[in-house]
C-alpha positions as CSV (number, residue, x, y, z in Angstrom):
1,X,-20.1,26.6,6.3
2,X,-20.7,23.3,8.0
3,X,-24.2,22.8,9.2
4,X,-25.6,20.1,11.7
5,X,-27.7,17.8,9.9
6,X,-30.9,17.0,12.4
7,X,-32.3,13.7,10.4
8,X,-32.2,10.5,12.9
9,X,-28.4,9.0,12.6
10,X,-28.6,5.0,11.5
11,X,-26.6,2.6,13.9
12,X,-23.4,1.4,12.4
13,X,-23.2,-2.9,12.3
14,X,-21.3,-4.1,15.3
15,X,-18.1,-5.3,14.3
16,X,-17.8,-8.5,13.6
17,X,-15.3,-10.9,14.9
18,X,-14.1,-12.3,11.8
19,X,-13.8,-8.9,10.6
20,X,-10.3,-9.4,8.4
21,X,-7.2,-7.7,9.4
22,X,-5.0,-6.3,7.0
23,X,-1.3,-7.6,7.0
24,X,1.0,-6.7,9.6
25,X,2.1,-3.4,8.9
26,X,-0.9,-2.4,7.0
27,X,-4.4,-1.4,7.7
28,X,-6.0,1.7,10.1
29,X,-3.6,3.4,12.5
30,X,-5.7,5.4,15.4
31,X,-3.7,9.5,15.8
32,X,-3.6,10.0,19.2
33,X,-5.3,13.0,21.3
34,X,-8.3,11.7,20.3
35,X,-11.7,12.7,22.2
36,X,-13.6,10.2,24.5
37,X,-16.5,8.7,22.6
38,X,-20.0,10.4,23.0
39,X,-23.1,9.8,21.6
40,X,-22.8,13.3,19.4
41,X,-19.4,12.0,17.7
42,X,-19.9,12.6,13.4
43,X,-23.1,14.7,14.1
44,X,-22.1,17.3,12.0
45,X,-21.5,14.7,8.8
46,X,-24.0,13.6,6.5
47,X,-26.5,10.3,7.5
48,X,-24.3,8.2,5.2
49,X,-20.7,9.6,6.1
50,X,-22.2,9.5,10.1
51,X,-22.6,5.7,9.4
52,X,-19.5,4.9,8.1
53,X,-17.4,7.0,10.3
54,X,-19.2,5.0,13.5
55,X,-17.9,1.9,12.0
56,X,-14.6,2.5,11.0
57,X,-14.4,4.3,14.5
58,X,-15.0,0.8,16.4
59,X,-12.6,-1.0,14.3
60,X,-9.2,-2.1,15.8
61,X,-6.1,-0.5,14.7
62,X,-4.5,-3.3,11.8
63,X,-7.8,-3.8,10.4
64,X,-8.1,-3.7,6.8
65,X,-9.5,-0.3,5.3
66,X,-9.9,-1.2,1.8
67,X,-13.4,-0.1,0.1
68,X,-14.1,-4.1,-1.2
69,X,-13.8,-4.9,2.9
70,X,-15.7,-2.1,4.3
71,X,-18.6,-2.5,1.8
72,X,-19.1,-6.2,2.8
73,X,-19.4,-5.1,6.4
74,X,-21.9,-2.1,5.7
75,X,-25.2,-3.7,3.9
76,X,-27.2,-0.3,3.0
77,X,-24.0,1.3,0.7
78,X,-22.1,-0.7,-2.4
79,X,-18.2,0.3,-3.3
80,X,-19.0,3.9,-5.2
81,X,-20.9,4.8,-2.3
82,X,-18.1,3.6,0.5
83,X,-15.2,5.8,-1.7
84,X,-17.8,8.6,-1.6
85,X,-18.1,8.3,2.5
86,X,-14.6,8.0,3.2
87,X,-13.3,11.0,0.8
88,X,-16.2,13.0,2.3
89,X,-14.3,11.8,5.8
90,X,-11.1,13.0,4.1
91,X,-11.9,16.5,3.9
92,X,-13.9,16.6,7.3
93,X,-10.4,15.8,8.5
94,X,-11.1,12.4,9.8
95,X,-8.6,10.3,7.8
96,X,-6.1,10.0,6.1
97,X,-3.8,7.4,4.0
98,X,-0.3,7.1,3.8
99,X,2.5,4.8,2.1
100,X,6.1,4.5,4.0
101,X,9.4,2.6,3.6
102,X,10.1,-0.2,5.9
103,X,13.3,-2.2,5.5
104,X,16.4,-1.2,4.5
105,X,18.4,-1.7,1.2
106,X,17.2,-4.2,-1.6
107,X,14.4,-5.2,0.8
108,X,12.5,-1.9,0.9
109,X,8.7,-2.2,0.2
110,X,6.0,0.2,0.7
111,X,2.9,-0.8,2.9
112,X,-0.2,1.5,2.6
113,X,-1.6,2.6,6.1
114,X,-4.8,4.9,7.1
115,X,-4.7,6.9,10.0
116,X,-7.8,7.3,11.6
117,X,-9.5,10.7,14.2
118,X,-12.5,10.3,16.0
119,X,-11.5,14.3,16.6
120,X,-11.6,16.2,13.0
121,X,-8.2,17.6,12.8
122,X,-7.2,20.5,10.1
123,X,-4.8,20.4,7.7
124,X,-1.7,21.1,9.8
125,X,-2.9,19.3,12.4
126,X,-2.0,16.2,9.9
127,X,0.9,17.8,8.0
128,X,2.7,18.0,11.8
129,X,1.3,14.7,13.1
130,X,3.0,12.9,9.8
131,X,6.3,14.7,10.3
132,X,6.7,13.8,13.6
133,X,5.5,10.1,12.8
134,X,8.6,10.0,10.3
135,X,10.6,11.8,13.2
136,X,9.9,9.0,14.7
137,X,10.8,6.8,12.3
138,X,13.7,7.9,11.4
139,X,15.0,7.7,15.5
140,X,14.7,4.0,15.1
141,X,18.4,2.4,15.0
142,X,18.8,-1.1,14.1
143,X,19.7,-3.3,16.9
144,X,23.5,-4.0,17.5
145,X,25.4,-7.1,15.9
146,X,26.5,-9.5,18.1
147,X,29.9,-9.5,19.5
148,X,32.4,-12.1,18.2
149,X,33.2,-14.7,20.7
150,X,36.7,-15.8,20.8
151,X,37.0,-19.7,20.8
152,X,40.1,-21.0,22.4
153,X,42.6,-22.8,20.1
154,X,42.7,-26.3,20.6
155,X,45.9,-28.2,21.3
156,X,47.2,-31.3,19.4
157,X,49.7,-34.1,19.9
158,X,52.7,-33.2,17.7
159,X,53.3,-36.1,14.7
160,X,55.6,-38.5,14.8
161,X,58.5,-37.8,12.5
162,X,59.0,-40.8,10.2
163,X,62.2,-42.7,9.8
164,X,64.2,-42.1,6.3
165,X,65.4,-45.0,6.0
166,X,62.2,-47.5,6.7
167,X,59.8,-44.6,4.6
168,X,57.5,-46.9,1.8
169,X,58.3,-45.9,-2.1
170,X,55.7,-42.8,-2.7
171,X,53.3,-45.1,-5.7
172,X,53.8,-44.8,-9.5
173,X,50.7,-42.5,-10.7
174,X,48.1,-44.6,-12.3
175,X,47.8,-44.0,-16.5
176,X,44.1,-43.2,-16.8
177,X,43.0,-41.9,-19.6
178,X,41.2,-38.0,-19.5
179,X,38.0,-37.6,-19.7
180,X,36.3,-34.8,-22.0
181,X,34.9,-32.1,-19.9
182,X,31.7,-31.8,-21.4
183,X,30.2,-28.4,-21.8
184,X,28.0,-26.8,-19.5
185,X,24.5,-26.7,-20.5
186,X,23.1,-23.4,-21.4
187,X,21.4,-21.7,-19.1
188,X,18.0,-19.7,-19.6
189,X,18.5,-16.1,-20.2
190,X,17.1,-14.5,-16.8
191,X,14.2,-11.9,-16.8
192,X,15.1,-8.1,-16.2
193,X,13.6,-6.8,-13.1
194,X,11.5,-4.4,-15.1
195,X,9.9,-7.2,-17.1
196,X,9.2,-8.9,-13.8
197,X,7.6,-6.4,-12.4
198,X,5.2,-6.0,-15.7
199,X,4.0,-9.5,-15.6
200,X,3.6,-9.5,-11.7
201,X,0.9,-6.2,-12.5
202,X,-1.8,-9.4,-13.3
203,X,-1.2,-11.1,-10.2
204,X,-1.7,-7.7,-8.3
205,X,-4.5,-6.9,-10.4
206,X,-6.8,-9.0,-12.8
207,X,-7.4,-5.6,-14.9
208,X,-4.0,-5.3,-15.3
209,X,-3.3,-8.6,-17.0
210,X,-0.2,-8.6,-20.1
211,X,0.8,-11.3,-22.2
212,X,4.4,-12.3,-22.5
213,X,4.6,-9.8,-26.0
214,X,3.3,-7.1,-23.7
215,X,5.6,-7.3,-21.1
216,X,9.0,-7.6,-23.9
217,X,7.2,-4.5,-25.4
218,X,6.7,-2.9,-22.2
219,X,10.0,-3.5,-21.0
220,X,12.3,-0.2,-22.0
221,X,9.9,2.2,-20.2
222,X,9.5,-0.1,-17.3
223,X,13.7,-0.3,-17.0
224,X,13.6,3.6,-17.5
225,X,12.0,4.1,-14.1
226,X,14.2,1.7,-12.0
227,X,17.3,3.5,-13.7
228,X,15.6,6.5,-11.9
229,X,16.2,5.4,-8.7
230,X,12.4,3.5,-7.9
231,X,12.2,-0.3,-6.7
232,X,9.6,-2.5,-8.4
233,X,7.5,-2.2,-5.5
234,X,6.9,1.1,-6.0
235,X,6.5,0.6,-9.4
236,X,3.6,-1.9,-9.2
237,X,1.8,0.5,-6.7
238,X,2.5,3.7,-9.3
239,X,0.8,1.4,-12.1
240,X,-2.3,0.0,-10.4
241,X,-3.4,2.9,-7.7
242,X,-6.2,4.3,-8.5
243,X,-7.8,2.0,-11.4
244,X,-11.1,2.8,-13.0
245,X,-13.7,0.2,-13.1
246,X,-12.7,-1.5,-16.4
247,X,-9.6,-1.2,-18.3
248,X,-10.3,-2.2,-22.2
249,X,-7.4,-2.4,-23.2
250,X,-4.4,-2.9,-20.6
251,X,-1.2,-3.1,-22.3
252,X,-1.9,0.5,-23.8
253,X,-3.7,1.8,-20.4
254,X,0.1,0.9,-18.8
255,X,1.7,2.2,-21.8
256,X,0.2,5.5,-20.9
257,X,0.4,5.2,-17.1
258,X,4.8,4.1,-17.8
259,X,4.7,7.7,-19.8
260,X,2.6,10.0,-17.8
261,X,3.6,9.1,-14.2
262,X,7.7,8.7,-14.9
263,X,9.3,9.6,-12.0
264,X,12.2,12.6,-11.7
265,X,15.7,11.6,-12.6
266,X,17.5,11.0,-9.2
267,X,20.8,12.2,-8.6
268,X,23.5,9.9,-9.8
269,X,25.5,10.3,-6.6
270,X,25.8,7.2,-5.3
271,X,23.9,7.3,-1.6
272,X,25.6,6.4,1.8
273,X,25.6,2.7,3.3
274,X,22.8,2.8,5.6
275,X,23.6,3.7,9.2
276,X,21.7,5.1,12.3
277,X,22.6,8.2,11.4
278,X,20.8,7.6,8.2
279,X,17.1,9.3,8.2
280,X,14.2,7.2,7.2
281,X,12.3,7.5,4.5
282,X,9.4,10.1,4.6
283,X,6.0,9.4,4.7
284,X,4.4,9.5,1.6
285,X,0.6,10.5,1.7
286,X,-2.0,9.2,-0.9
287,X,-5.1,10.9,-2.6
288,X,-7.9,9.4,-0.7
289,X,-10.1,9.4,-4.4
290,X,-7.6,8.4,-6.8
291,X,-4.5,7.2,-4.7
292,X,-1.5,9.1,-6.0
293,X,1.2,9.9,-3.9
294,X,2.5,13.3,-3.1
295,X,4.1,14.9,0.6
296,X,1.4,15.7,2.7
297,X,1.3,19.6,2.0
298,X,1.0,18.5,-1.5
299,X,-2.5,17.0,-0.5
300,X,-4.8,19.2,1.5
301,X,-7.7,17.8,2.8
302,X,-6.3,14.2,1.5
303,X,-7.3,14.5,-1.7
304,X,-4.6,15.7,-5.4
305,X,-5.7,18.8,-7.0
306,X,-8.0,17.1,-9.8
307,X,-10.0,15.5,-6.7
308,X,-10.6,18.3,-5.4
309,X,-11.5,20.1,-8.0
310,X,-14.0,17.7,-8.4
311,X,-15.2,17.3,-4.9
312,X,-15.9,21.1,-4.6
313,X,-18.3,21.0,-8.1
314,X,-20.2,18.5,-6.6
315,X,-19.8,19.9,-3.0
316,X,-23.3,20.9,-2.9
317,X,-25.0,17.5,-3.4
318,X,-26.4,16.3,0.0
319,X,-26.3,12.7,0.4
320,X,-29.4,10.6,0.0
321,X,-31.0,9.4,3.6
322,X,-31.7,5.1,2.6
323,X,-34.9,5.7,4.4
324,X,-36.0,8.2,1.4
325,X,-34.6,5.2,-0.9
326,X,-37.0,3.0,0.8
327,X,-39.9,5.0,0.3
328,X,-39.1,5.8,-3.3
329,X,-39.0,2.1,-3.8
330,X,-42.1,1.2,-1.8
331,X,-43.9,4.0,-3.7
332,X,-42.7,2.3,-7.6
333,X,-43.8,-0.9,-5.6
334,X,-47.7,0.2,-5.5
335,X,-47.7,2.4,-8.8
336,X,-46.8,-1.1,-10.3
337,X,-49.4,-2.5,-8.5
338,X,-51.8,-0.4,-9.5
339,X,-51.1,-1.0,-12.7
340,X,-51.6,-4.5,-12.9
341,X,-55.2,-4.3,-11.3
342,X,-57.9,-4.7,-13.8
């Protein structure tokens, strides 16, 4: 039972104009039918989650959503605290975040999106909207080639027919002597796709960082998935969603991840050439907590079963008003002072 929290709501930052936007295609996505803003929007959330939801509210659709951005922008919470808010958000059916498909053949790559609701919206509400935004989606036909223009055939003067009788002596063929062909140099073995993808998990992210051993090692599992059907986008994305804070050891943290999170086997089938009666790719929907993929009614409430088996243990922990923060601290303050007197 949801009940409406009476404590004074904090004033989220105005946005700022060098607030970054994500890259094109990424970043927040506003669902439409949304209410008109009021002054009573989020008053049923928690201080903290009322805070953040007022910011992310104001921000324009492309900006970036990621946790590291939206805790420089919000001074009274840090990361943890951010994730917190915005899983909270989650299940008060505010957000949600989603991976799709865009391009077509060997140039697929998955951008990661989160569609924001001033309006809380249940859990069909969003299965629905997501349906009919790959609907949508998949409606899109490529634009027509352009026609072949026919250029006219140009005419020439006929040549003149040389006399027999005054034609030159065709030349003797000059004596050189051949030259040795000399071998083509050897080219560098090329790098598998799977082993490209391993040492590009560094550049993604620093935790993830494997040595040219680890990568060769790595290699066989990593070529298992992309004989499953994946690309190496989405196999980067598989391997560094949802990271904890510090990986000790990373080529046996991947080793695990390569093992856990293999993919299904695909049908061998080969698939038809794409054509605009070929459907899109659905959306995928992430785990707000954790970040692993799964169709939307795989997800309720935007969060995998594990997250929300852990949300609802520690459902019944209110969130901490920063002005009860400040007077914890202010109270240590004089006890300390107090101490020190003679």
């Amino acid at each position: 039972m949801v009940t409406q929290h009476h404590s004074s709501a904090l004033s989220a930052p105005a946005v700022s104009a060098a607030y970054p936007m994500a890259k094109p295609g990424y970043g927040k996505r506003s669902a439409p039918g949304q209410q008109r803003r009021t002054r009573y929007d989020f008053a049923l959330l928690p201080t903290r989650e009322r805070y953040v939801a007022g910011f992310v509210d104001h921000l324009p659709d492309g900006a970036a959503m990621s946790v590291k951005q939206l805790a420089k922008q919000l001074p009274l919470y840090g990361q943890q605290a951010i994730s917190t808010a915005l899983k909270a958000l989650s299940v008060a059916g505010h957000l949600r975040r989603v991976r799709c498909a865009v391009g077509a053949g060997d140039e697929t790559r998955w951008v990661f999106r989160t569609f924001w609701s001033r309006t809380a919206r249940d859990n069909e509400w969003w299965t629905t909207y997501l349906a009919t935004e790959t609907a949508s989606r998949s409606a899109g036909s490529p634009p027509p080639a352009p026609a072949s223009v026919a250029v006219p055939q140009q005419r020439t003067a006929p040549e003149p027919t040389p006399d027999p009788a005054h034609a030159p002596e065709p030349p003797a063929p000059a004596t050189t002597p051949t030259a040795r062909t000399a071998p083509p140099a050897a080219r560098p073995a090329a790098f598998s796709p799977a082993y490209l993808a391993l040492a590009e998990l560094g550049r993604k992210d620093i935790r993830l960082a494997l040595s040219a051993d680890d990568c060769a090692s790595l290699e066989p599992q990593g070529a298992e998935w992309l004989a499953r059907g994946v690309t190496t986008d989405y196999l980067i994305a598989a391997l560094t969603a949802g990271l904890p804070a510090q990986v000790d050891c990373p080529p046996r943290f991947v080793r695990r991840r390569l093992t856990d999170k293999i993919p299904p086997q695909l049908s061998t089938t080969p698939s038809p050439s794409p054509s605009v009666d070929t459907p899109a790719p659905r959306l995928l929907m992430e785990c707000t907590d954790c970040g692993r993929p799964g169709q939307p009614e795989a997800l309720p409430d935007g969060l995998c079963r594990p997250c929300r088996a852990t949300h609802s243990e520690g459902g019944g922990t209110p969130s901490v008003d920063p002005t009860e923060i400040a007077a914890v601290k202010a109270h240590m303050a004089n006890i300390r002072d107090l101490l020190k007197a003679p």
